[in-house]
C-alpha positions as CSV (number, residue, x, y, z in Angstrom):
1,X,19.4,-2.9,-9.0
2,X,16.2,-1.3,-7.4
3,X,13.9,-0.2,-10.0
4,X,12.4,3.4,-9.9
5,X,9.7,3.1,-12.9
6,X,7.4,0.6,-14.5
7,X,6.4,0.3,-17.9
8,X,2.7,-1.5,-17.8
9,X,1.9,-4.2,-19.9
10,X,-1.6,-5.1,-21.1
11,X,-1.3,-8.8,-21.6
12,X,-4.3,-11.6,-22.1
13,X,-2.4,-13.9,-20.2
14,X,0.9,-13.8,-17.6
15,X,3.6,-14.6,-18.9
16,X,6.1,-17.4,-18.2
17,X,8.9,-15.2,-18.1
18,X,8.5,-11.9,-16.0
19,X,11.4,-9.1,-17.0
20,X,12.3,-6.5,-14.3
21,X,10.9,-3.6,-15.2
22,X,7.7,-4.2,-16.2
23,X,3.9,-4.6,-15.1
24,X,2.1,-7.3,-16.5
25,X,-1.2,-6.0,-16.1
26,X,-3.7,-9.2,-17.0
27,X,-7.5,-7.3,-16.5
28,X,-8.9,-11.2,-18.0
29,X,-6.9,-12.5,-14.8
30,X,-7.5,-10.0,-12.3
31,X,-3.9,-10.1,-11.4
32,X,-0.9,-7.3,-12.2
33,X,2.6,-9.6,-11.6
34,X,5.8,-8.0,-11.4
35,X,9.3,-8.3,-10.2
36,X,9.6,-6.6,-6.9
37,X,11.3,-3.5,-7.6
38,X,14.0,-4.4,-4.9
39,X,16.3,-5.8,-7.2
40,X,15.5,-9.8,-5.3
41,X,14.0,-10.7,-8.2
42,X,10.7,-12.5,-6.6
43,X,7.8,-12.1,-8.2
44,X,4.9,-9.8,-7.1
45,X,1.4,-10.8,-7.9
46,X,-1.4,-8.4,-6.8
47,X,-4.7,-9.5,-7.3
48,X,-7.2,-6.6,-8.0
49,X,-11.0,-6.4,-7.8
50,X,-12.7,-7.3,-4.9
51,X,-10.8,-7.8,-2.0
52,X,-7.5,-7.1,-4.0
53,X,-5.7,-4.0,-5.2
54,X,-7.9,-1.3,-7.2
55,X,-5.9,-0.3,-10.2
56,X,-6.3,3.0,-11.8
57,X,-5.0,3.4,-15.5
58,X,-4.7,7.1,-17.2
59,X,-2.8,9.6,-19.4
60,X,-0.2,10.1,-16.5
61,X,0.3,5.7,-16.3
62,X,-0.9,3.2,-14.0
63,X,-1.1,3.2,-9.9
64,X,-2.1,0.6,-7.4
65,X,-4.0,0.9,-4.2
66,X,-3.0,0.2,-1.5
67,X,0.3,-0.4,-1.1
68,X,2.6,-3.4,-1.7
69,X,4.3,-5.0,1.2
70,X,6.4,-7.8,0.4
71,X,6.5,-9.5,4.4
72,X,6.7,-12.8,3.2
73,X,9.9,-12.5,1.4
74,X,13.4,-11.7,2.7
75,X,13.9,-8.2,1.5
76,X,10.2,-7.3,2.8
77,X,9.6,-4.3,0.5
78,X,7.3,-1.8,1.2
79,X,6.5,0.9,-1.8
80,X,3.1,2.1,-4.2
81,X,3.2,2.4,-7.2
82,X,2.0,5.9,-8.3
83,X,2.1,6.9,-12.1
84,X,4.4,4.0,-12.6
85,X,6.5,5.2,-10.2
86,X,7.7,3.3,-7.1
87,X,7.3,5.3,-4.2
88,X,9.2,3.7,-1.0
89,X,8.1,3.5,2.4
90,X,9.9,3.3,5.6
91,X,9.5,-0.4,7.0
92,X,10.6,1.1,10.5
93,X,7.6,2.4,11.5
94,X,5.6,-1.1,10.6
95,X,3.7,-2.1,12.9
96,X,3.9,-5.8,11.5
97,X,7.7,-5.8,10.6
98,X,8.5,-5.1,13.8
99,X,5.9,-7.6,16.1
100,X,6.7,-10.3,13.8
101,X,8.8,-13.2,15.0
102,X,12.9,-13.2,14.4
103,X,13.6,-15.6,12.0
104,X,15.1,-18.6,13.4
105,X,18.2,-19.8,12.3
106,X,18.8,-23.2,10.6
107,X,19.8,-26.2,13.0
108,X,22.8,-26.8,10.9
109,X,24.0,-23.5,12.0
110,X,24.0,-24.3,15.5
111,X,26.7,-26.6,15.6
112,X,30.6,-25.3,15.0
113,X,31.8,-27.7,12.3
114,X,35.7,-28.0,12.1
């Protein structure tokens, strides 16, 4: 089930278990981890500070800059999160989605087994 909204999470540490839903925002870290809002279930981890994401944190919730692209794993997820909200972007117009190589398939795929 895709997730529309985040409820952040000040933590002092990550957790070992990450709950959809949530933002586990760890300033002491420098890291916010989350489920990817996909439904998947991986788990995001966004580094912020230097070289990472900048996080902003007021009265109307908490956004990230820039935005989260999930290439690495199968469902490649593009969205921000604005407010708390997750705001989706269209993956056709990626320049990287779409010059990046097919996957290949598994060689025990190739062969017709009876």
């Amino acid at each position: 089930m895709k997730i529309k909204e985040f409820e952040p999470k000040f933590v002092n540490r990550i957790p070992n278990i990450i709950e959809e839903g949530y933002l586990y925002i760890c300033l002491e870290c420098n890291a916010i981890i989350h489920k990817c809002p996909c439904g998947c279930r991986e788990i995001v981890s966004t580094p912020i500070g230097v070289g990472g994401w900048t996080i902003i944190y007021n009265e109307f919730g908490v956004s990230l800059k820039p935005s989260v692209g999930n290439w690495s794993y199968d469902c490649s997820s593009h969205y921000y999160i604005t407010n708390n909200k997750v705001v989706w972007l269209d993956n056709k117009n990626n320049k990287y989605l779409n010059n990046r190589p097919k996957k290949r398939k598994k060689w025990w795929n190739l062969f017709k087994w009876n």
